[in-house]
Structures are given as C-alpha cells and as structure tokens.
MARNU-935035 format. One record per atom (N, C-alpha, C): residue in three letters; z, y, x. Coordinates in pm, whole numbers, padded with zeros to 5 digits, always signed. Atoms other than C-alpha are relative to their C-alpha. Layout:
ALAZYX ...
***
This chain:
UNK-00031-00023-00140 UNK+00858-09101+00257 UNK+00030+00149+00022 UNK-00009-00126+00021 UNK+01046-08773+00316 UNK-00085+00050+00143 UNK+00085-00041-00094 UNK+00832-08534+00533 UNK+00153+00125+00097 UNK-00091-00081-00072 UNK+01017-08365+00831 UNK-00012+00143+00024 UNK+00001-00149+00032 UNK+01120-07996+00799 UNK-00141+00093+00119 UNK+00094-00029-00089 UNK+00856-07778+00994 UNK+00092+00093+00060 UNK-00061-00073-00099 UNK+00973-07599+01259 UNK-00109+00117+00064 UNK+00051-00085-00020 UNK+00854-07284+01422 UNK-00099-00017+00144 UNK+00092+00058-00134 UNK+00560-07317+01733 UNK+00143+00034+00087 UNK-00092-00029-00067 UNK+00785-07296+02017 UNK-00095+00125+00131 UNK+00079-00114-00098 UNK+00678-06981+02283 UNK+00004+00105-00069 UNK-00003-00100+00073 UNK+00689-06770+01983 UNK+00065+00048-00075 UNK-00128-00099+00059 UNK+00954-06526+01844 UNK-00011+00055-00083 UNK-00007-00058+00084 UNK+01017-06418+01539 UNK-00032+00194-00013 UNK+00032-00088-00042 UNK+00869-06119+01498 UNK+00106+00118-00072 UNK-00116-00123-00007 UNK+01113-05790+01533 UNK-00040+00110-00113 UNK+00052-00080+00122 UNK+01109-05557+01226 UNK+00040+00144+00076 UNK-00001-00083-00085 UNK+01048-05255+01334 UNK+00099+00125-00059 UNK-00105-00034+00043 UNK+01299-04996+01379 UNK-00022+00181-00053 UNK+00060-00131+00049 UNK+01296-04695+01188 UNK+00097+00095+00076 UNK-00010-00082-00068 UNK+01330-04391+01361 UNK+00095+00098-00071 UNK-00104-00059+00101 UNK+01662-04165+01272 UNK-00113+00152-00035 UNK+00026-00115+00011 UNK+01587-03911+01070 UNK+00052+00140+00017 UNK-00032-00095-00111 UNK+01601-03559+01276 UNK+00134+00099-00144 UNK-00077-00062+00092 UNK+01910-03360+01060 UNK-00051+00131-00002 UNK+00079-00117+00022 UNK+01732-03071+00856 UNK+00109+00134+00046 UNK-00102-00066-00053 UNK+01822-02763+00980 UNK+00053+00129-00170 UNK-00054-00114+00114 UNK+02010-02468+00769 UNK-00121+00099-00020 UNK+00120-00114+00050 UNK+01732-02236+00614 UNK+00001+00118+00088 UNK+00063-00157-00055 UNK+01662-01905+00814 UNK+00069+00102-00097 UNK-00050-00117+00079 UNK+01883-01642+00654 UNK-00168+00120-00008 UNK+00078-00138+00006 UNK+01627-01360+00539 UNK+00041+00118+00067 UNK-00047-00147-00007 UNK+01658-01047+00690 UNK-00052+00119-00106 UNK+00052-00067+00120 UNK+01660-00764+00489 UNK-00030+00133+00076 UNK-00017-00136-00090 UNK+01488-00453+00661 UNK+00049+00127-00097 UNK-00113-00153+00064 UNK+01693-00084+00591 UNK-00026+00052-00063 UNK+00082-00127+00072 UNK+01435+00111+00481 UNK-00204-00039+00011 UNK+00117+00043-00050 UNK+01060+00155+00454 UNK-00039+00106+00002 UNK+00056-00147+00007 UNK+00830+00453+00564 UNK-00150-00003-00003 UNK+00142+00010+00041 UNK+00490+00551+00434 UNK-00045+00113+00074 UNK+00089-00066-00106 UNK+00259+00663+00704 UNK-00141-00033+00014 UNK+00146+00020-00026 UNK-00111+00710+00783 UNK-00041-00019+00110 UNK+00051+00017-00148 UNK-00330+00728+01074 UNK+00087+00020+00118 UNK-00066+00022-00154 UNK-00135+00629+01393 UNK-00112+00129+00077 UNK+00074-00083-00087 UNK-00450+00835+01545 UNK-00017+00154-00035 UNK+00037-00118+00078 UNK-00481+01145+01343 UNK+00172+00067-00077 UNK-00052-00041+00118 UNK-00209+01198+01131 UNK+00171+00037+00139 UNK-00155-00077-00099 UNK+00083+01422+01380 UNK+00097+00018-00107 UNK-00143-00020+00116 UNK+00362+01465+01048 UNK-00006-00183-00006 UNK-00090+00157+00030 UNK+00358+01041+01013 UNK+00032-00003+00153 UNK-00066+00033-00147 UNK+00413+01067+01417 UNK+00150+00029-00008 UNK-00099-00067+00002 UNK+00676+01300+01342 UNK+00120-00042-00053 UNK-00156+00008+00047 UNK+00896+01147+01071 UNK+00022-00175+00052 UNK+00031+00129-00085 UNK+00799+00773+01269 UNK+00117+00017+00070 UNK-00058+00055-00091 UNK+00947+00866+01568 UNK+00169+00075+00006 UNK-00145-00068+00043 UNK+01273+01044+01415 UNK+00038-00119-00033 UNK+00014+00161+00023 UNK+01331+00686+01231 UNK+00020-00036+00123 UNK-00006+00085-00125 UNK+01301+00550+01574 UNK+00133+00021+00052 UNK-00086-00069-00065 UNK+01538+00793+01715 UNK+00134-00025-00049 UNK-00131+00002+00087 UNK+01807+00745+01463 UNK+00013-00146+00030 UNK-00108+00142-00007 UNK+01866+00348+01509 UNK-00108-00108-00123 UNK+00038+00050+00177 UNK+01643+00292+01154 UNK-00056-00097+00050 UNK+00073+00142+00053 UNK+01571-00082+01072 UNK-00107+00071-00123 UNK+00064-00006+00086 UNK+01253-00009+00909 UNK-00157-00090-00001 UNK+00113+00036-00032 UNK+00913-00151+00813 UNK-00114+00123-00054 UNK+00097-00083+00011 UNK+00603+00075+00815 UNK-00132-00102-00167 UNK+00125+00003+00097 UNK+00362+00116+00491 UNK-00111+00087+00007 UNK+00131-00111-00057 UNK+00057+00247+00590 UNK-00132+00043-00114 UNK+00112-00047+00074 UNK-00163+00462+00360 UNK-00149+00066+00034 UNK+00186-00016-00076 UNK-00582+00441+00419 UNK-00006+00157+00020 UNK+00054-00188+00033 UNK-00699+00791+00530 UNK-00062-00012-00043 UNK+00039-00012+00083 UNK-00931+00705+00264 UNK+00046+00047-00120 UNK-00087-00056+00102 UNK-00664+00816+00051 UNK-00018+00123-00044 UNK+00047-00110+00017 UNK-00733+01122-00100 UNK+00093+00127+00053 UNK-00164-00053-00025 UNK-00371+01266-00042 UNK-00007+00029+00166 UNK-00048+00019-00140 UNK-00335+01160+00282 UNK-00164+00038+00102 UNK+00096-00102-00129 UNK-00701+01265+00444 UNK+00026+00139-00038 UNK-00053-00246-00013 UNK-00603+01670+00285 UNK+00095-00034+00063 UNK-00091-00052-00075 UNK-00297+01603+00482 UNK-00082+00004+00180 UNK+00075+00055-00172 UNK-00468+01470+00843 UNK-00099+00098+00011 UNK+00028-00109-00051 UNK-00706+01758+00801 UNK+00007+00144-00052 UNK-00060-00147-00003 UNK-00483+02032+00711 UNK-00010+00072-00101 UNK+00012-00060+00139 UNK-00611+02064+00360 UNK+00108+00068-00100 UNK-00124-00029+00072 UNK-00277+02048+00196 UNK+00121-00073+00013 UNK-00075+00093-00054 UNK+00037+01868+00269 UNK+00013-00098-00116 UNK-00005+00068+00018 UNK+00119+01564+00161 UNK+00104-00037-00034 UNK-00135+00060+00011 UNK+00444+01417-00033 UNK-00048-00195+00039 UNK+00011+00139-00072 UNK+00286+01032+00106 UNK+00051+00025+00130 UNK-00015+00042-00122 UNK+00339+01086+00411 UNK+00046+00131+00114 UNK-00079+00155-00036 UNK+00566+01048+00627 UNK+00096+00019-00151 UNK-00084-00039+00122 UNK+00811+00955+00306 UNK+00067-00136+00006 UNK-00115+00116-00041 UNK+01130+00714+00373 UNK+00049+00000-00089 UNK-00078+00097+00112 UNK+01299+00480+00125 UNK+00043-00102+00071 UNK-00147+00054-00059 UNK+01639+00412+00219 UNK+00121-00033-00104 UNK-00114-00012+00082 UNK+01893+00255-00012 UNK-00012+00034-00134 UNK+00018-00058+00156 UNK+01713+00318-00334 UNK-00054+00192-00001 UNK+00056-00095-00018 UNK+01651+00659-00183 UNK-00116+00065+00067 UNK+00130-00021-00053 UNK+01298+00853-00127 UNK+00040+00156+00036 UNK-00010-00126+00009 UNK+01288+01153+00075 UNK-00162-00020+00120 UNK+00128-00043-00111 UNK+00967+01286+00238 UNK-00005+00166+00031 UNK+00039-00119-00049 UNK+00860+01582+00407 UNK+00149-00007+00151 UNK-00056+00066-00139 UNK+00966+01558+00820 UNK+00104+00057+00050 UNK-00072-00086-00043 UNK+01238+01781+00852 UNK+00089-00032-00100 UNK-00078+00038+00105 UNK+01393+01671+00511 UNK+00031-00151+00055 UNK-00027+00130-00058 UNK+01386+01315+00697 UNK+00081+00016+00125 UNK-00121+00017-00091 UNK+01554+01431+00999 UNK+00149-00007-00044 UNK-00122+00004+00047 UNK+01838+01577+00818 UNK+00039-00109-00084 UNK-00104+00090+00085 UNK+01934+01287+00593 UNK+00010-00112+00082 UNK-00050+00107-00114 UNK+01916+01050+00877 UNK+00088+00038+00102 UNK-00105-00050-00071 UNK+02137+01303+01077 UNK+00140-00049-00088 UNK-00123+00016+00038 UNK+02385+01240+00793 UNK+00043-00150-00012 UNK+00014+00160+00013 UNK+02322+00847+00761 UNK+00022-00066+00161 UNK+00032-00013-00156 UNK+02316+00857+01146 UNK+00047+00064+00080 UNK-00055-00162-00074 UNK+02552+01107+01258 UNK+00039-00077+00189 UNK-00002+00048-00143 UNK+02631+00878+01580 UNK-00153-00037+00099 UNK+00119+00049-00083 UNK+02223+00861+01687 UNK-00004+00149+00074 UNK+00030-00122-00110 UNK+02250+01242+01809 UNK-00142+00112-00035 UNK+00127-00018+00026 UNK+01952+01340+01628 UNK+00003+00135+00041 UNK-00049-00101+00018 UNK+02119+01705+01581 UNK+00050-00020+00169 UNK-00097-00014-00131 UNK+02275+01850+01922 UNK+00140+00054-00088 UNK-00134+00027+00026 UNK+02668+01836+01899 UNK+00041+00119-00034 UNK-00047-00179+00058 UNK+02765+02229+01923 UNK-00105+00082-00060 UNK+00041-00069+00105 UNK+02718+02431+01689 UNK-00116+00086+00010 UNK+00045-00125-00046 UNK+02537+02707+01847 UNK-00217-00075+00028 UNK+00145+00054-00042 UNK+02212+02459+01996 UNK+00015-00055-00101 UNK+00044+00084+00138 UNK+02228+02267+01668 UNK-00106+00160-00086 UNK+00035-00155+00099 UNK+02135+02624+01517 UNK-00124+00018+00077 UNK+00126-00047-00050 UNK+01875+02678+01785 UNK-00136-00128-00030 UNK+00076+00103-00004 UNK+01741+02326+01771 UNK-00082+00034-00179 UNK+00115-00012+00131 UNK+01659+02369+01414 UNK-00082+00146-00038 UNK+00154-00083-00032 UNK+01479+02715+01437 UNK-00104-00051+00077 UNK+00129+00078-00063 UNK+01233+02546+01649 UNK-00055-00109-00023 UNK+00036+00082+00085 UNK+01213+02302+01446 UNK-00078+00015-00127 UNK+00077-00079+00144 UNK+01118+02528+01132 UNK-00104+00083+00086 UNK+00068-00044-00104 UNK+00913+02715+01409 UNK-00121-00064-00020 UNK+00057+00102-00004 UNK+00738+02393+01427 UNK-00090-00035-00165 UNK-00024+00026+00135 UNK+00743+02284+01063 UNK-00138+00109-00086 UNK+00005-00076+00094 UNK+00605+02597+00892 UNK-00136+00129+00131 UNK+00130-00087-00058 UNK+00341+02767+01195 UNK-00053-00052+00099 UNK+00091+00017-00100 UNK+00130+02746+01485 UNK-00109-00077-00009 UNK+00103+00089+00089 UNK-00161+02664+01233 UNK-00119+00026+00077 UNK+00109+00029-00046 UNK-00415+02740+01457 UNK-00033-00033+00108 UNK-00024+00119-00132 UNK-00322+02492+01721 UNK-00019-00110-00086 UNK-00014+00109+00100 UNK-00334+02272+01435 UNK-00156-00030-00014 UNK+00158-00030+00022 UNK-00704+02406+01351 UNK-00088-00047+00121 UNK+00055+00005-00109 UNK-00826+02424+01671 UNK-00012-00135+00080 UNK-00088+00153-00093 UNK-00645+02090+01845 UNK+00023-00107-00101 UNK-00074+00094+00073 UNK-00636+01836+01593 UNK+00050-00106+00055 UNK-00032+00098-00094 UNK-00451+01565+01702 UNK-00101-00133-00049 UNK+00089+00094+00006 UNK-00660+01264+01798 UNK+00004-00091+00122 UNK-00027+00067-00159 UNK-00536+00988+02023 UNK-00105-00099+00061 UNK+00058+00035-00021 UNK-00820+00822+02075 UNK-00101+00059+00108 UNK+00084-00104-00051 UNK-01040+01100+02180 UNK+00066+00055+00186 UNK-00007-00075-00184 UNK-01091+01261+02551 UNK-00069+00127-00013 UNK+00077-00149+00010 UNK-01251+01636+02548 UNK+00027+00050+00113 UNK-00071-00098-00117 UNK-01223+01748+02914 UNK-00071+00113-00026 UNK+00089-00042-00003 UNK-01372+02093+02939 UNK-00019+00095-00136 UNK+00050-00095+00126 UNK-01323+02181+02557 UNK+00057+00175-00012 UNK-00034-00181-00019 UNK-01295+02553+02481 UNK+00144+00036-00119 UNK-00049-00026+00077 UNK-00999+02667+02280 UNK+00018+00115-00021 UNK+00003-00107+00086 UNK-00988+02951+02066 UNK+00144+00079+00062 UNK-00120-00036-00020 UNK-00811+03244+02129 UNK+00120-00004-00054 UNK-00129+00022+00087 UNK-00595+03208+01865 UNK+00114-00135+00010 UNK-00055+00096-00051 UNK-00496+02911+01967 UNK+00115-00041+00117 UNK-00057-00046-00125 UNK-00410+03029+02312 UNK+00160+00045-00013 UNK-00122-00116+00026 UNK-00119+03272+02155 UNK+00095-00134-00043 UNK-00089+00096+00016 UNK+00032+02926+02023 UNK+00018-00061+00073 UNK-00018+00104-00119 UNK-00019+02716+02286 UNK+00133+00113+00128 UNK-00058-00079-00089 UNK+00170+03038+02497 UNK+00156-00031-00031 UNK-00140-00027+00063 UNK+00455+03039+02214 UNK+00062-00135+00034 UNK-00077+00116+00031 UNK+00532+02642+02244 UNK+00005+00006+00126 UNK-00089+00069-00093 UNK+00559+02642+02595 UNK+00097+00090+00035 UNK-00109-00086+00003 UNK+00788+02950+02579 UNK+00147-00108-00025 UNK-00117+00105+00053 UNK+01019+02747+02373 UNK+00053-00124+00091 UNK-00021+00101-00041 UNK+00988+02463+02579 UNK+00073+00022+00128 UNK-00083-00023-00230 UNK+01084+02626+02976 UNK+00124+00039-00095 UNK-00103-00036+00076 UNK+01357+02796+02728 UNK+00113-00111+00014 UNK-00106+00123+00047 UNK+01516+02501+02609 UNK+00014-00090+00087 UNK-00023+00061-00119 UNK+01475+02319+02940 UNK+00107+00057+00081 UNK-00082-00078+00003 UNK+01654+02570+03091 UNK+00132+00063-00008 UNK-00135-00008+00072 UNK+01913+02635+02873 UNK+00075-00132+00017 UNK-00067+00150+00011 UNK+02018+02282+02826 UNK-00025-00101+00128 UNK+00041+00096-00084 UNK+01877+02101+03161 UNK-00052-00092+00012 UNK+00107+00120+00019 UNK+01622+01861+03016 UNK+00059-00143+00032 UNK+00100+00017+00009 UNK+01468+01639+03055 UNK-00076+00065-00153 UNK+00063-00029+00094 UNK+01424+01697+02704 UNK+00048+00146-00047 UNK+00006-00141+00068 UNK+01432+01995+02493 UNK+00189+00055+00015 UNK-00106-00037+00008 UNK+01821+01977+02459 UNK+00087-00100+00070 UNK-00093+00080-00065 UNK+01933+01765+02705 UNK-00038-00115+00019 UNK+00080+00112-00041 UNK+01926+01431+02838 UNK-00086-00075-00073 UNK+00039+00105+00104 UNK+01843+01285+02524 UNK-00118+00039-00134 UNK+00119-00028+00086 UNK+01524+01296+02293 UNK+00111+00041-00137 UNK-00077-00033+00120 UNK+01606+01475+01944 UNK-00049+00040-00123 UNK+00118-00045+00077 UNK+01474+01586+01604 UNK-00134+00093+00081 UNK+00111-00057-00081 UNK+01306+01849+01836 UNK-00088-00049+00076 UNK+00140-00005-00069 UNK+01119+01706+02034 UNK-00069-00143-00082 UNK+00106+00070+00088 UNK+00994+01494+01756 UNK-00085+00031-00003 UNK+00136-00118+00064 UNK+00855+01759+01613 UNK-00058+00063+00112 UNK+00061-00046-00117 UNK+00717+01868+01927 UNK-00105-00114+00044 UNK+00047+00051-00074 UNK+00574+01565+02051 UNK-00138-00055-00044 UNK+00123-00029+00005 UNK+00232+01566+01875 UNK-00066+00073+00069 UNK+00017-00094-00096 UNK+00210+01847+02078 UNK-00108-00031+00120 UNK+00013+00048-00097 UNK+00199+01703+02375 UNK-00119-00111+00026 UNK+00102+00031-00040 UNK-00069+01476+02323 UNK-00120+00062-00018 UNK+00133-00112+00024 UNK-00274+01708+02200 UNK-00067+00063+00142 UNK+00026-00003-00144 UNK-00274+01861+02558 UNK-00094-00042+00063 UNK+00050+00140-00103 UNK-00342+01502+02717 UNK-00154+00067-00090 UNK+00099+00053+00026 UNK-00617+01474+02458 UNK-00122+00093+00040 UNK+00123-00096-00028 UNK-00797+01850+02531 UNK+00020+00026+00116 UNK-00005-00045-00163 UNK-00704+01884+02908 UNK+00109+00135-00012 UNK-00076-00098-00018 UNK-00490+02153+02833 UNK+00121+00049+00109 UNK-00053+00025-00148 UNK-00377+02303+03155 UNK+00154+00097-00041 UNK-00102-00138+00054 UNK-00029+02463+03107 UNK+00084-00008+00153 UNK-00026-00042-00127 UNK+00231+02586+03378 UNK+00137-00179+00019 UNK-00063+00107-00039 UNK+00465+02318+03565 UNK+00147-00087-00019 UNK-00068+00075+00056 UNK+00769+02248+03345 UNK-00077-00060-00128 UNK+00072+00086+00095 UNK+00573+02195+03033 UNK-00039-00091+00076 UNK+00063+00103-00076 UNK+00339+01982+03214 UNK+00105-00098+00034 UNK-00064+00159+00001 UNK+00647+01725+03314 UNK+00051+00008-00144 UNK-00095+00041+00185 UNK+00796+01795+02925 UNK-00083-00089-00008 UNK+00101+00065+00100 UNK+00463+01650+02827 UNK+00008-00191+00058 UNK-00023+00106-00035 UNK+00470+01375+03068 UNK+00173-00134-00045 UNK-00147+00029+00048 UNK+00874+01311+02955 UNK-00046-00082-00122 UNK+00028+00029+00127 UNK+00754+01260+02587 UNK-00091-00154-00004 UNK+00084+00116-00006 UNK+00463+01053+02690 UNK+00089-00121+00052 UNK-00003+00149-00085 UNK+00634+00801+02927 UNK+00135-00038-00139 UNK-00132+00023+00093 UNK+00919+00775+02611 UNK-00077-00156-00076 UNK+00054+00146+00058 UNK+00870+00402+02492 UNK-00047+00015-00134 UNK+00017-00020+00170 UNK+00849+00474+02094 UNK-00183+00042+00029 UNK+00102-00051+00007 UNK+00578+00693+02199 UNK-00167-00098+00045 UNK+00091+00098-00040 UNK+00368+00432+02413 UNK-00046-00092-00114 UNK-00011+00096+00126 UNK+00413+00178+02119 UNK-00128+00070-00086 UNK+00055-00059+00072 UNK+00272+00447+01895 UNK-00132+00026+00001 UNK+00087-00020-00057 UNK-00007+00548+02101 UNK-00103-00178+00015 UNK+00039+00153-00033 UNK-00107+00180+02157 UNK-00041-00055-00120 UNK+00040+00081+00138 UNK-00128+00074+01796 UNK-00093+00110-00036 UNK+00089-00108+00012 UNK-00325+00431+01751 UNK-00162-00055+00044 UNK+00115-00012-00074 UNK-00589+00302+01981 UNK-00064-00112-00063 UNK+00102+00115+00069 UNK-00655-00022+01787 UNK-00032+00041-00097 UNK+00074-00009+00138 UNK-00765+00149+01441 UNK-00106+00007+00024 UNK+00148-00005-00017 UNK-01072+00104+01341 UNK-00037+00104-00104 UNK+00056-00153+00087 UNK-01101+00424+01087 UNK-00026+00104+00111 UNK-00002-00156-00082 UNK-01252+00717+01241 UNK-00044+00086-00116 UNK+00006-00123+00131 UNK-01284+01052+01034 UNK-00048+00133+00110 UNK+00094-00096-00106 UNK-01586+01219+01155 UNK+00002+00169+00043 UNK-00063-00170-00032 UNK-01477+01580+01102 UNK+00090-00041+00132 UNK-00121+00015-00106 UNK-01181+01470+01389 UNK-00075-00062+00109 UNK+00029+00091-00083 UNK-01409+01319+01594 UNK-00110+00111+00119 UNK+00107-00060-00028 UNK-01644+01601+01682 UNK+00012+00103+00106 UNK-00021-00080-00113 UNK-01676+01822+01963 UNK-00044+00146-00081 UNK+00085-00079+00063 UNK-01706+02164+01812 UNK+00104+00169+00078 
***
C-alpha cells in the first residue's frame, strides 16, 4: 500500500535563510606621512637654547617631530645649568643633515626657508638683526646666572644682582631700539624672527622674577608671550614632572 507523500504543517513557512550582510568595501591604507625633520630638545621648563632653536623651527614652516633628551642626561643638565654647552641640544636633522647649536639652526633654515622671513629682507637690518643675535648667543651670562629660566616657577619680590641689572638694562636697550627703528610689534617688524627667538627666553624670565622694566619692553614681553608657538611651549613646560633642585630654589 503506497504511503502518501508528507506534506508540510500548514501555518508554517519555510524558514528564510538568513541574509548575509554586504561586506563594507575595505578602505585604501592611510598613506604614511613622513615628518621633515627631527629636533633634539630638553626641558620645555628649564632649558632656554631648546626654546630657542624650537621656536625658530616653528617660525620657518618646519614639519618636525621633537626628541626629547632627560635632564638626567649628563650633557644636557651642564647645558640647563650653564655648565657647558651642549652639541644635544637644540640639534636638527633635516634631510640626512645634523646641525646644532641655535644660531647655526637659524641660518640653515633661512637658506632651506628663504620664503619664512626668518632673516629681515634688507640688507642693512639683516646685519643688525644678527648682531643681536650674536649679542644674544655669546653674553649676558649673568642674566643667565642670576635668572635661570624656569617656567614653572613664580618669585615675586626676588632680588637680582647687580650684575644682572647692567644686562637686563642692555636687552631692553636693544629692544625700544629695534621697536623703534622698525615699528614692532616685534623686534623687526610686524613679524616674529630669528631675533626674537633668541630673545624670547628672555621674556619669560621677567614674567617668572617680576621683573619690572619700562613700558615698551613690558608690551615686547607681552607680544612674545601672547605668540601661539610660545603658549603651546609654555603649556607642555608646565606638565613635566622633572624638577632640578638647583633651578628650583630661591637664592
């Protein structure tokens, strides 16, 4: 007796295979970037020559990334307190090429860079800009002694040495000068420049000892400060956690 085919319950539907979900089209890889250069610097808080060849770098346009050497370093704390200078720091590698020392970094980024302005255009303030630059560079060691730079620190009140005084007199000479001459804001005109790179440790030094000076310095200093690079700088300064107790001391 043949048996009759079975049939499916009725009410109930074959059940739906489920549908696979497209897969999303991968995307193209992330080109690498390749940064320009790299510069070896120390204490954001202490160390005024990695401020110096930092915010030249800045000034010029430079794609770079920062390598930062411990002020445990032996090198680099004789530079931060004045022991002896330092070929670490600041010291830029660009292109297979290393140049350090902060004035040897302006100029080869003036020539790598001749459209950032680093240099003023005529001849005559290019000539002045860099005496005050070697000015800078090569004295006013016992503003150095006296004032170390330290952005962390507050000292209202502190006493500075006379010797100190005679430098602090000479940089703001230079500074009503070159205001002056050129019409500021900055040293040579509208536009920040190797000079007031090298100047603008300076200036916090000031902030950091109260240093009262007469009423163009006083807005230079403020000029420098409100300069974005500088905020940045100052800002990552304030998060280290090294302190270097000689720099820390009221004396």
């Amino acid at each position: 007796m043949a048996t009759a085919p079975k049939t499916r319950p009725q009410g109930r539907s074959a059940a739906a295979k489920p549908k696979r979900s497209a897969t999303p089209p991968r995307s193209a890889p992330k080109a690498r970037t390749t940064v320009e250069a790299s510069i070896t610097l120390s204490s954001k808080n202490y160390s005024s020559w990695s401020l110096r060849g930092w915010l030249i770098a800045r000034l010029a346009g430079l794609d770079f990334e920062e390598v930062m050497v411990s002020p445990d370093d032996a090198d680099a704390r004789k530079e931060i307190l004045l022991l002896s200078p330092s070929i670490l720091v600041p010291c830029l590698t660009h292109g297979g090429i290393k140049v350090w020392d902060t004035l040897a970094i302006g100029e080869y980024l003036n020539e790598v860079k001749p459209d950032a302005g680093l240099l003023p255009a005529d001849m005559a303030a290019r000539a002045h800009c860099r005496a005050i630059c070697g000015e800078m560079h090569s004295g006013f060691s016992s503003l150095r002694s006296a004032l170390p730079m330290n952005l962390k620190g507050d000292f209202p009140g502190y006493k500075v040495w006379a010797k100190a005084e005679g430098d602090i007199e000479r940089i703001t000479t230079i500074w009503r000068d070159c205001i002056s001459k050129y019409g500021g804001p900055f040293l040579f005109g509208d536009k920040p420049c190797i000079a007031d790179a090298m100047y603008a440790p300076v200036t916090t030094r000031f902030l950091t000892y109260h240093v009262t000076v007469d009423r163009v310095s006083s807005a230079y200093c403020k000029q420098i400060l409100a300069m974005p690079e500088m905020k940045e700088w100052i800002a990552a300064a304030k998060l280290e956690h090294e302190d270097i107790e000689e720099l820390d001391m009221e004396f």
